[in-house]
C-alpha positions as CSV (number, residue, x, y, z in Angstrom):
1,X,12.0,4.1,-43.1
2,X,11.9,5.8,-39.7
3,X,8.2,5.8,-39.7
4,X,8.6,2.0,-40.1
5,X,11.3,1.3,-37.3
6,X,9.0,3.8,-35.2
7,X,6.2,1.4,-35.4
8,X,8.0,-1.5,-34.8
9,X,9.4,0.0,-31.3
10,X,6.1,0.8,-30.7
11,X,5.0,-2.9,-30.6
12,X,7.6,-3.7,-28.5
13,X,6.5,-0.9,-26.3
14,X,3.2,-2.8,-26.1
15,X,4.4,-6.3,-25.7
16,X,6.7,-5.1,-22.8
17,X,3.7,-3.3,-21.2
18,X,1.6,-6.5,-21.4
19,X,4.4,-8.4,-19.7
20,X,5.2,-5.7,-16.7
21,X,8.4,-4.7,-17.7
22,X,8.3,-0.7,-17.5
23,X,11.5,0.0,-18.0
24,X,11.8,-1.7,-21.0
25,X,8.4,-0.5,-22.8
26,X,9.5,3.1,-21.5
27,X,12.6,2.9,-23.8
28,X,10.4,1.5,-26.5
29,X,8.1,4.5,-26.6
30,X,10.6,6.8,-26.3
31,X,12.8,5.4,-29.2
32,X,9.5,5.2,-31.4
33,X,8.7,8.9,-30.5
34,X,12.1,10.1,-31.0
35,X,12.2,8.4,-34.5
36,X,8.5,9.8,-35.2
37,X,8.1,12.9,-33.5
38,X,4.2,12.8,-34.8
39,X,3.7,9.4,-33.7
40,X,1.4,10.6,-30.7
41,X,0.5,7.0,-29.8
42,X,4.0,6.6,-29.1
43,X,4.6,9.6,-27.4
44,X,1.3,9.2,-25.0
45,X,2.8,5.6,-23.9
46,X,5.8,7.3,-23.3
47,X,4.6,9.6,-21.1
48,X,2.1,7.2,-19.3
49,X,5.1,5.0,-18.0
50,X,6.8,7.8,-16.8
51,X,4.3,8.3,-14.9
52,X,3.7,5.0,-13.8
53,X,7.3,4.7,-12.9
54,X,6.8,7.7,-10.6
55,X,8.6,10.7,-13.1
56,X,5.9,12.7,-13.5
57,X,7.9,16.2,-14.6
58,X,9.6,13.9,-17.7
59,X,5.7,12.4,-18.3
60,X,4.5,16.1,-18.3
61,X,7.6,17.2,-20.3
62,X,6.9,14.7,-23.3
63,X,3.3,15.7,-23.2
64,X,4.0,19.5,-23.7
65,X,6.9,18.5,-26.3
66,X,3.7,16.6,-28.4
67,X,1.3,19.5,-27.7
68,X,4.0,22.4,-29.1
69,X,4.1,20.1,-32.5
70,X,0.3,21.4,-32.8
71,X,-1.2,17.9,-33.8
72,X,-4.2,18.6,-36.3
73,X,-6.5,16.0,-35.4
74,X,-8.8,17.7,-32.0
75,X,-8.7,14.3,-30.7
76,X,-5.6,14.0,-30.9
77,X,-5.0,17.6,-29.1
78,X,-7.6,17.3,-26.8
79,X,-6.0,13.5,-25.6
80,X,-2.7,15.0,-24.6
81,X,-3.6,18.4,-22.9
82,X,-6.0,15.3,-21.1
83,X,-3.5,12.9,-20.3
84,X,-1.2,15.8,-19.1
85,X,-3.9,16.8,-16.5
86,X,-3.9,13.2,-15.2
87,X,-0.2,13.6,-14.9
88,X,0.0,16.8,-13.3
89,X,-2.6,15.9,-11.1
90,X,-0.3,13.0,-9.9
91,X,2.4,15.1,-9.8
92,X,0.3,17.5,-7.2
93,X,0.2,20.6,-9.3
94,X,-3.6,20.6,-9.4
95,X,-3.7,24.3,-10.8
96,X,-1.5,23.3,-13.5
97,X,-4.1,20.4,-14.3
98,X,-7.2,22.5,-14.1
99,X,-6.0,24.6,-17.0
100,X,-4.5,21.3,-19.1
101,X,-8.2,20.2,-18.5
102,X,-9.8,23.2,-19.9
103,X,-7.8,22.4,-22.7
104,X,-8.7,19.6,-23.3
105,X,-12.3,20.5,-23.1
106,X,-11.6,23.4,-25.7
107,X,-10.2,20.8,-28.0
108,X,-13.1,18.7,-28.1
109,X,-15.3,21.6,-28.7
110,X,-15.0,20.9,-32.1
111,X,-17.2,18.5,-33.0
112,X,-16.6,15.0,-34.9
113,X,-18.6,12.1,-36.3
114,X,-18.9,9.9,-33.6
115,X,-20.3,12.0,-31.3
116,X,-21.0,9.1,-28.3
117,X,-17.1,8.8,-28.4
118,X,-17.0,12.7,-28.0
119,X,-19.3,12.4,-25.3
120,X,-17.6,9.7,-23.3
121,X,-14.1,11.6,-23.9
122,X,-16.0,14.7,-22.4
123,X,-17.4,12.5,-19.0
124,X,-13.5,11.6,-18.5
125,X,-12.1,14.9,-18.7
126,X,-14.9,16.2,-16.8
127,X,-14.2,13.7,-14.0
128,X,-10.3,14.5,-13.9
129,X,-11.8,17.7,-13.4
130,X,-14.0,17.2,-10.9
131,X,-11.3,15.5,-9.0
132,X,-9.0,18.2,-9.5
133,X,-11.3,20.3,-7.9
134,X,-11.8,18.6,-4.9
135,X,-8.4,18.3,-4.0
136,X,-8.3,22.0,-4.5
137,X,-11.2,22.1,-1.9
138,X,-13.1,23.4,-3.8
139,X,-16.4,21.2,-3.4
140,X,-19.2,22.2,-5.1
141,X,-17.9,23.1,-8.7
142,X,-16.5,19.6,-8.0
143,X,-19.9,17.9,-7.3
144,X,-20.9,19.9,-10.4
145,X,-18.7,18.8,-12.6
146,X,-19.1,15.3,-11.6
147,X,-22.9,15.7,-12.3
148,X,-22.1,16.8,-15.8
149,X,-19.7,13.7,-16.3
150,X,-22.5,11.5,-15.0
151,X,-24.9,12.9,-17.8
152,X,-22.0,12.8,-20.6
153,X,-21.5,9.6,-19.5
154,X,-25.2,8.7,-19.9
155,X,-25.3,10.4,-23.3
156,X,-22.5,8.3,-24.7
157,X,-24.7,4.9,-23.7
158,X,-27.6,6.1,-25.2
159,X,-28.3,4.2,-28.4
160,X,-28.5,5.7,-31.7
């Protein structure tokens, strides 16, 4: 029953998104994630509206509460140590998001079946990185890394 209630606050969360009201979808992610603690979907709404409502700390908070649950699926791992670099990187602790990239880079080390997906997931982590790195003035490992993203990047368009 919970699992269904969860999804249906979920969809609220997404039609209150579509229509600008933060506030509202933020309560509808969080109520789906409380009811669902496994529902990562939920949980990485949740945590993107906090950040967009300027609360980075509670956006990074519900990130490390869905990464302690140990999800199973890489993908699933490797999207929230990713979306926590994004949000500590807004938040200004850019050492914090180095490492929450790394993870995320070790998560995806395992590899799947669709491995142009896997490659364009890798070009965005890479270029969090990258930017992560510049603001820690640290410009050529920066450059590098955005070289590498460029070539993920182009590996994920390739046909197959």
């Amino acid at each position: 029953m919970s699992a269904l209630l969860a999804r249906r606050y979920y969809r609220r969360a997404e039609r209150e998104l579509e229509n600008g009201d933060l506030e509202a979808a933020c309560d509808s992610y969080r109520a789906a994630s409380e009811l669902l603690p496994s529902f990562y979907a939920a949980r990485l709404g949740h945590a993107v509206v906090l950040a967009r409502l300027g609360d980075p700390p509670r956006a990074a908070q519900t990130l490390r509460a869905g990464i302690a649950r140990r999800p199973r699926s890489a993908g699933v791992r490797g999207e929230l140590w990713r979306t926590l670099g994004d949000v500590l990187t807004k938040g200004g602790d850019y050492l914090g998001a180095l490492d929450a990239y790394n993870e995320a880079l070790s998560a995806l080390a395992v590899p799947s079946t669709n491995l142009a997906l896997d490659a364009e997931v890798e070009a965005v982590i890479l270029s969090g990185k990258a930017r992560v790195l510049a603001k820690l003035g640290r410009y050529a490992e920066s450059l590098e890394h955005v070289g590498f993203a460029a070539r993920k990047h182009k590996q994920s368009q390739a046909p197959r």
